[in-house]
TORKOL-4160 file (C-alpha; in steps of 0.2 Angstrom, whole numbers, padded with zeros to 4 digits, m for minus):
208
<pt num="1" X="m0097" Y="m0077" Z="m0108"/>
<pt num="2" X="m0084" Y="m0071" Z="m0095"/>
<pt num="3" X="m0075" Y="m0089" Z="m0089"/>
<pt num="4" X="m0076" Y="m0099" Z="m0105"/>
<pt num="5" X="m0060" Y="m0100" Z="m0116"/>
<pt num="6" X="m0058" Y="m0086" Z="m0128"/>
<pt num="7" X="m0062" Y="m0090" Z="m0146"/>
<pt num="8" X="m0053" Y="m0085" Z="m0163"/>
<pt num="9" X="m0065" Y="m0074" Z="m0169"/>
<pt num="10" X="m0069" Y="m0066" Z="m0151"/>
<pt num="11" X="m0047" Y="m0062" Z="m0151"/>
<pt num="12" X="m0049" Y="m0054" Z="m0169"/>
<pt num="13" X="m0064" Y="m0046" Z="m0165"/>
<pt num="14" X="m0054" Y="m0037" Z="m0151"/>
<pt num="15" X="m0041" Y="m0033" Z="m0159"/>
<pt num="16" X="m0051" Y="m0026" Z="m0174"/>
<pt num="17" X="m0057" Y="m0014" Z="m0160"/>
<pt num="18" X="m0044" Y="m0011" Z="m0154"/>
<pt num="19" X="m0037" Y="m0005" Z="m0171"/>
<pt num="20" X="m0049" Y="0006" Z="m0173"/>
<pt num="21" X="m0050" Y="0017" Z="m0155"/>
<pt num="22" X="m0062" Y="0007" Z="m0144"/>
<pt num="23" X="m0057" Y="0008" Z="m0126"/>
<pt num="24" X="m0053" Y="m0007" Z="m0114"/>
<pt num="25" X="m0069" Y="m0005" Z="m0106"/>
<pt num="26" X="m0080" Y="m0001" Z="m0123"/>
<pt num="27" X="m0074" Y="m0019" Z="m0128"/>
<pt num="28" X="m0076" Y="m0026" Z="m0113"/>
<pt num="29" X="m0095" Y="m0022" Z="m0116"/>
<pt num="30" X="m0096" Y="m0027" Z="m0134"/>
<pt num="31" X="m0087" Y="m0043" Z="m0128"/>
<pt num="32" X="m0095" Y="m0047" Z="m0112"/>
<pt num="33" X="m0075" Y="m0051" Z="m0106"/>
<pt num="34" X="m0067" Y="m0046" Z="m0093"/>
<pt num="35" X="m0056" Y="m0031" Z="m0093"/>
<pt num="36" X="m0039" Y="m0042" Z="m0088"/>
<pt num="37" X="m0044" Y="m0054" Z="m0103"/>
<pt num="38" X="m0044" Y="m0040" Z="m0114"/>
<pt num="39" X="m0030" Y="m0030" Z="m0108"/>
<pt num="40" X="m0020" Y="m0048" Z="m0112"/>
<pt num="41" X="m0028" Y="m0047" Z="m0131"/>
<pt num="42" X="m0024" Y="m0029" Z="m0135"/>
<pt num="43" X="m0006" Y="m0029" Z="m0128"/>
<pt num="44" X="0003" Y="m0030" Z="m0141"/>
<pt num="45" X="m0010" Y="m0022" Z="m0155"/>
<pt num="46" X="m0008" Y="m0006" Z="m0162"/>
<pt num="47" X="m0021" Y="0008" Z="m0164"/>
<pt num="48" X="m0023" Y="0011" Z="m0182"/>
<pt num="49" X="m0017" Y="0031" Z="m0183"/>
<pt num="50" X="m0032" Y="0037" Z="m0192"/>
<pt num="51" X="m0041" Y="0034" Z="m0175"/>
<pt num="52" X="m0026" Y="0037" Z="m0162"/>
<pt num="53" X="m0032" Y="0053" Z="m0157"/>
<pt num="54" X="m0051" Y="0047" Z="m0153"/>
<pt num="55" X="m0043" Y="0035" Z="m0142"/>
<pt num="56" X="m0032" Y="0048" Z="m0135"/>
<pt num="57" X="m0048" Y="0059" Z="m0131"/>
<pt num="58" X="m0056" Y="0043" Z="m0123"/>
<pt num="59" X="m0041" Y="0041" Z="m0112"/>
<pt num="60" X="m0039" Y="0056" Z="m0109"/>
<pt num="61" X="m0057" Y="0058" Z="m0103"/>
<pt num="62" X="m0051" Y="0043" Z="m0093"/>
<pt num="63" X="m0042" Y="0052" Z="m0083"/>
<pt num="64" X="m0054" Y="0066" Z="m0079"/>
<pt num="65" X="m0065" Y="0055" Z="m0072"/>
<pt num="66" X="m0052" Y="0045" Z="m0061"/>
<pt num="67" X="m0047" Y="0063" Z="m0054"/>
<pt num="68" X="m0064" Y="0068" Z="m0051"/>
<pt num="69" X="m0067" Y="0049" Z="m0041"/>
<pt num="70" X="m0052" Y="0053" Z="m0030"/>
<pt num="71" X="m0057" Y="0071" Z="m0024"/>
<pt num="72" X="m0075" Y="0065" Z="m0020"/>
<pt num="73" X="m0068" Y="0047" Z="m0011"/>
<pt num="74" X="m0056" Y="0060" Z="m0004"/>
<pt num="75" X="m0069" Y="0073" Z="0002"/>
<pt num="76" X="m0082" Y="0058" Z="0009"/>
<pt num="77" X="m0067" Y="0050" Z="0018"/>
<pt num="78" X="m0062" Y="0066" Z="0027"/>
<pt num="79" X="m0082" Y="0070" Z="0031"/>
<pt num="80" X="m0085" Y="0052" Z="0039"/>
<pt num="81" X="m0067" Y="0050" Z="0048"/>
<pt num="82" X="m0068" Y="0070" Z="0055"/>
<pt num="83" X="m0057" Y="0069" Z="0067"/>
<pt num="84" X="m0048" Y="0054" Z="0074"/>
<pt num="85" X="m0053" Y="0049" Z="0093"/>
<pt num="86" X="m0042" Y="0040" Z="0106"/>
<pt num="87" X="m0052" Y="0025" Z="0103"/>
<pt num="88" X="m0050" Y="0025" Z="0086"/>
<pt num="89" X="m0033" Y="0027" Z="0086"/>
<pt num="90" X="m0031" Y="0013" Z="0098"/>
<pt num="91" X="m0043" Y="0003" Z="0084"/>
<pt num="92" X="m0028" Y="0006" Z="0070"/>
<pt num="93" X="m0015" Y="0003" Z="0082"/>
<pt num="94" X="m0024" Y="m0015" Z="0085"/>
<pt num="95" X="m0028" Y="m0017" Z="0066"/>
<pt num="96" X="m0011" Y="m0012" Z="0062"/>
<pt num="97" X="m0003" Y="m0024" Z="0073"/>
<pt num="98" X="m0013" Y="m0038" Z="0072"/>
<pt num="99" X="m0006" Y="m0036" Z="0052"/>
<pt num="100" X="0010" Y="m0032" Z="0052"/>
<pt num="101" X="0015" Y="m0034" Z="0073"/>
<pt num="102" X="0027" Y="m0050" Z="0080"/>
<pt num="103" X="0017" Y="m0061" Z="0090"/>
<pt num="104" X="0030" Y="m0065" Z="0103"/>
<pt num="105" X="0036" Y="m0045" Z="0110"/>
<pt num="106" X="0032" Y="m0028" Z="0104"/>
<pt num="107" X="0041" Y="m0024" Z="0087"/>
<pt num="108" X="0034" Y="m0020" Z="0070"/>
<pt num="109" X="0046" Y="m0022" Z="0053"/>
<pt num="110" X="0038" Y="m0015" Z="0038"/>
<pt num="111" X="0046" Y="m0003" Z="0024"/>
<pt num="112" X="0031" Y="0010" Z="0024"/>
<pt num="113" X="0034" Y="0027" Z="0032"/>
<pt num="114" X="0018" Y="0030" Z="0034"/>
<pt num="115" X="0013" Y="0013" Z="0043"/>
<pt num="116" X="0027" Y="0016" Z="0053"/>
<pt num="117" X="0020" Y="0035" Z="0058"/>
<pt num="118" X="0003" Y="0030" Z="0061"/>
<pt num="119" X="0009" Y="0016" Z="0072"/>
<pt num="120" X="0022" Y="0028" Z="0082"/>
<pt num="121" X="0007" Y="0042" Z="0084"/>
<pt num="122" X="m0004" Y="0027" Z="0090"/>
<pt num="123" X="0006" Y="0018" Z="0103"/>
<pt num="124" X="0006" Y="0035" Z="0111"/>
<pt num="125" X="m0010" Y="0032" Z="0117"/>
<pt num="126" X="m0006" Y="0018" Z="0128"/>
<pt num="127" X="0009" Y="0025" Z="0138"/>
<pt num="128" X="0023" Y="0022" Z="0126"/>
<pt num="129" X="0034" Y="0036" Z="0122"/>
<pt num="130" X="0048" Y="0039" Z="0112"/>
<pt num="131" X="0062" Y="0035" Z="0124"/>
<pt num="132" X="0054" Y="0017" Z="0125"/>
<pt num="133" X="0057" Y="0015" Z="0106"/>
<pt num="134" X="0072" Y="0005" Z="0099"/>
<pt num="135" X="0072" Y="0008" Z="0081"/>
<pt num="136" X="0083" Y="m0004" Z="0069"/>
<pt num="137" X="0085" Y="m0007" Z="0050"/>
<pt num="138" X="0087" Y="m0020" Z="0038"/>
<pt num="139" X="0094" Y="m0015" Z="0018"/>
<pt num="140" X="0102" Y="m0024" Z="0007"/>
<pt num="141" X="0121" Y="m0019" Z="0002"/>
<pt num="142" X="0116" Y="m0012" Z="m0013"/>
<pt num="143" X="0108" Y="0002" Z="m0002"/>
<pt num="144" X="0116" Y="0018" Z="0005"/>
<pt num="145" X="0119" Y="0014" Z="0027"/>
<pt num="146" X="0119" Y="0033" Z="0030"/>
<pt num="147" X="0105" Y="0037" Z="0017"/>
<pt num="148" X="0093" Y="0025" Z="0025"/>
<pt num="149" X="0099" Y="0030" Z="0043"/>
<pt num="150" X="0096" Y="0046" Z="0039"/>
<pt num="151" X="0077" Y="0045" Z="0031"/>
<pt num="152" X="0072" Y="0031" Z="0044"/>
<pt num="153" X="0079" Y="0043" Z="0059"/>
<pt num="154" X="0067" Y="0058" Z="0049"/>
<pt num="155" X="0052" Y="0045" Z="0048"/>
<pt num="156" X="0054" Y="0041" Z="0067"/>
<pt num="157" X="0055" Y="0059" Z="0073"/>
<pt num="158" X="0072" Y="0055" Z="0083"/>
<pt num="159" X="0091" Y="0057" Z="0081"/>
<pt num="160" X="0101" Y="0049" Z="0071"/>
<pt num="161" X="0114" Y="0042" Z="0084"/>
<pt num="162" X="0098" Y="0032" Z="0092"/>
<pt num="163" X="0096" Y="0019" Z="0077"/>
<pt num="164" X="0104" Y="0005" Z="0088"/>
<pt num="165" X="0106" Y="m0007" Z="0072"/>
<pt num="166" X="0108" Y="m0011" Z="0055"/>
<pt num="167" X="0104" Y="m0028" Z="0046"/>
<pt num="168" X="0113" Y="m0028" Z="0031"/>
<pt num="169" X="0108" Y="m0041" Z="0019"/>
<pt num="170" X="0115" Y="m0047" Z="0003"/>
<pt num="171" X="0106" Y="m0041" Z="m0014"/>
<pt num="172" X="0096" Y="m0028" Z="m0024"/>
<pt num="173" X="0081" Y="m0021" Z="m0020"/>
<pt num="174" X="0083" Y="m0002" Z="m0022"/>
<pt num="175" X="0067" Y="m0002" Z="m0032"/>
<pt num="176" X="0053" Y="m0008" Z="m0020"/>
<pt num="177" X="0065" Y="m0005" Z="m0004"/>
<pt num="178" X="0073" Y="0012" Z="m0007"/>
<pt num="179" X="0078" Y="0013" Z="0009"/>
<pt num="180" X="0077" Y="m0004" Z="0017"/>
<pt num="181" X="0065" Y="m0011" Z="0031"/>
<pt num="182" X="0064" Y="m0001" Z="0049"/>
<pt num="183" X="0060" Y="m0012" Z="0064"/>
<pt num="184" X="0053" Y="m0005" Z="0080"/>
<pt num="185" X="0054" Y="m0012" Z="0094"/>
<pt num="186" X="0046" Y="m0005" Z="0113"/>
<pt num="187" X="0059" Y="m0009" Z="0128"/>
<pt num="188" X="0051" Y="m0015" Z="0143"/>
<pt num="189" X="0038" Y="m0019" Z="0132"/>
<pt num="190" X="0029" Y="m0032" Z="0140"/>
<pt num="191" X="0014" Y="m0024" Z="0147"/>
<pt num="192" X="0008" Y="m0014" Z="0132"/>
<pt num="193" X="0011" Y="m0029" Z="0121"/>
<pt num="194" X="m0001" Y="m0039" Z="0131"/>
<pt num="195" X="m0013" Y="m0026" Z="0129"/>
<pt num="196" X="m0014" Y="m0023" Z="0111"/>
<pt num="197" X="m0015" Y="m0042" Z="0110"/>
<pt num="198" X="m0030" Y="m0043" Z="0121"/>
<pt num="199" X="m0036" Y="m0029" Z="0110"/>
<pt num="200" X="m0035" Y="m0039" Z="0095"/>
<pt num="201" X="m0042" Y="m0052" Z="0104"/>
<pt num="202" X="m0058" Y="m0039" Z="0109"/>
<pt num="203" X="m0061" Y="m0036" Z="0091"/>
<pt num="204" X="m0059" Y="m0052" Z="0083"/>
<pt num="205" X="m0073" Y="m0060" Z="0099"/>
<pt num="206" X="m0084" Y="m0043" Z="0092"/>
<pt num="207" X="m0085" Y="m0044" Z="0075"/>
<pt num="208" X="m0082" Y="m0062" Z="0070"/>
């Protein structure tokens, strides 16, 4: 049933489940639909209130169950990963870059502190420290300079004062770029950047 056009009597039938407690996925059973098909049918339909606290049990249990996935995916990732090696680290360095990584010299741009401190830990490993890294940033004017100096400055692990630019750009964008963009850049970079390519290069002639 799943691809075909929805019929009349299909979108009452859902929203007649819907009005009385079923769950996205119990009608996505009854159905046979997909759940983004049915989401779209019970937007706007309200849960009669004789059965709003069965579905509020139901969600509820919901929840449970998501929390209980997360801690096992959580406790299997850490038992396969253990402890990160060199050479693994050098593998997300790789993947990393060959992602999110300029083609022509060695600078990264994203607005994810955490991409950017898994990429600063890892470029470690091939000879690039801290006082070979140019850190910039890009915000819009809507955004605070001094706020996103500071909390980029905190995310690089370095001072303030060594943040050699900022890109201000025109607009609003506070609520998926808080604190703008932060580009690093690797002075003298030329060497390591040839590197990591030819890494990427290893990898793709490997597995592809």
């Amino acid at each position: 049933m799943n691809g075909k056009i929805i019929t009349k009597k299909e979108a009452n039938q859902i929203k007649n489940l819907r009005q009385k407690g079923h769950s996205i996925s119990e009608i996505c059973t009854v159905l046979g639909r997909g759940k983004s098909t049915i989401q779209r049918y019970t937007k706007e339909v309200a849960v009669l209130p004789e059965f709003a606290d069965i579905l509020k049990r139901k969600q509820g249990g919901s929840i449970v169950r998501a929390e209980k996935l997360w801690k096992e995916s959580e406790y299997n990732a850490k038992k396969l990963l253990k402890k990160i090696s060199k050479k693994e680290k050098l593998l997300i360095l790789a993947a990393i870059y060959w992602g999110e990584g300029t083609k022509k010299d060695l600078n990264i741009i994203n607005s994810d502190p955490d991409l950017i401190r898994v990429f600063i830990s890892c470029i470690k490993e091939i000879g690039v420290n801290k006082d070979d890294l140019r850190v910039s940033i890009r915000i819009y004017d809507s955004i605070n300079i001094n706020e996103s100096k500071k909390y980029w400055a905190k995310v690089c692990r370095i001072n303030i004062k060594s943040i050699v630019n900022v890109n201000v750009l025109k607009g609003k964008k506070e609520g998926k770029l808080p604190y703008g963009m932060c580009r690093v850049r690797v002075t003298n970079g030329t060497k390591s950047f040839k590197l990591i390519i030819s890494m990427i290069k290893f990898i793709k002639k490997e597995l592809t």
